[in-house]
C-alpha positions in Angstrom: 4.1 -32.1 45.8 4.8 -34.0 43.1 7.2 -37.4 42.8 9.9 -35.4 41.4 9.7 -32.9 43.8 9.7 -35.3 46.3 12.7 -37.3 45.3 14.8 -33.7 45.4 13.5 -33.3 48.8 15.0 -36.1 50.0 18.2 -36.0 48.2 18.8 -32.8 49.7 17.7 -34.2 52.9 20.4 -37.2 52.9 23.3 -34.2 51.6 22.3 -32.6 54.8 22.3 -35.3 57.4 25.4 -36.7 55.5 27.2 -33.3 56.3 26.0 -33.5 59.9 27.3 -37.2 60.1 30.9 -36.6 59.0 30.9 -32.8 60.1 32.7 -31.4 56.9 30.8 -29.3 54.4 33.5 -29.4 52.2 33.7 -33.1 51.5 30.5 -33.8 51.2 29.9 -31.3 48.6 32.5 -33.0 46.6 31.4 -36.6 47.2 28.2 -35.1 46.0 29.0 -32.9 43.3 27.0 -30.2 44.8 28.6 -26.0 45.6 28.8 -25.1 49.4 26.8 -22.1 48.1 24.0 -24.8 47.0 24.7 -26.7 50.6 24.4 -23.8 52.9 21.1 -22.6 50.9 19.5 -25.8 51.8 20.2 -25.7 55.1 19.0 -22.5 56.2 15.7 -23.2 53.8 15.5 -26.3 55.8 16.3 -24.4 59.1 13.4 -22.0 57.8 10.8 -24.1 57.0 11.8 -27.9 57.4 11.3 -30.1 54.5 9.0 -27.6 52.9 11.7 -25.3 52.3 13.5 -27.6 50.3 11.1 -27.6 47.7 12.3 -25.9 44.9 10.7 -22.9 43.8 9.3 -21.5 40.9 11.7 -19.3 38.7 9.4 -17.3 37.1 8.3 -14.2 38.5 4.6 -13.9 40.0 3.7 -10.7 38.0 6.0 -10.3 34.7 6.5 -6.4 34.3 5.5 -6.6 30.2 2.3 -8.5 31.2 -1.0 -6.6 29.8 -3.0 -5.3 32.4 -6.3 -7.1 32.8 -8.6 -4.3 32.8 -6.7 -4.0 29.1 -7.7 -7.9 28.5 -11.2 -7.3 29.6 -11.4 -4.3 26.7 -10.0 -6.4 24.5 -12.4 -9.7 25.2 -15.9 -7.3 25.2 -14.3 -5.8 21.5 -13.8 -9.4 20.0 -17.1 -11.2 21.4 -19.9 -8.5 21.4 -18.2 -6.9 17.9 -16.5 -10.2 16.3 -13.5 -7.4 15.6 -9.9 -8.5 14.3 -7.1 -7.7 15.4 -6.0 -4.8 13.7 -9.7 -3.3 14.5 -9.3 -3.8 18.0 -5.8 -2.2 18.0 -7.4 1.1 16.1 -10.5 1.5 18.6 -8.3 1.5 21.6 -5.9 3.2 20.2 -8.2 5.9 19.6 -11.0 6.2 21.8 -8.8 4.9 25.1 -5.1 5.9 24.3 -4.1 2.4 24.7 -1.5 1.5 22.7 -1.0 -2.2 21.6 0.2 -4.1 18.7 -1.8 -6.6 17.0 0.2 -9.8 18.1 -0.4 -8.1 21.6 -4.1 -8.8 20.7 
């Protein structure tokens, strides 16, 4: 974990025991200019998993749908080291023997 990630860690952590302190949500979302829907997030990630859940989380997904299969890549690798092939040459061969169809900035 880094600093950063840290810090928000324990910013979220004082929001939290601040809420419990006074006992209104409300009011301590405005004193620190946070939504409830933020608020109540955070304290069921931190009912889930304690101060790891507070961690925020990556935003990008894990596999992106448009993302070229690796077997693809591989094809693609073997055709530009063992044949020193451009772009437009590798696009042709799979194309044609394989019936994989990229575009050269794909390559």
């Amino acid at each position: 974990m880094t600093k950063e990630d840290e810090r928000e860690v324990q910013r979220k952590l004082r929001i939290l025991q601040h809420a419990e302190k006074i006992g209104h949500v409300a009011k301590t979302c405005r004193y620190f200019g946070i939504g409830r829907a933020s608020f109540y997030r955070w304290k069921r990630a931190y009912e889930r998993g304690g101060e790891a859940g507070l961690v925020n989380a990556k935003t990008i997904p894990k596999n992106p749908p448009n993302q070229t299969p690796p077997e693809v890549a591989e094809k693609v690798l073997h055709l530009r080291r063992k044949y020193h092939l451009g772009p437009e040459r590798i696009m042709w061969y799979l194309a044609r023997y394989h019936g994989i169809k990229l575009s050269d900035a794909t390559i």
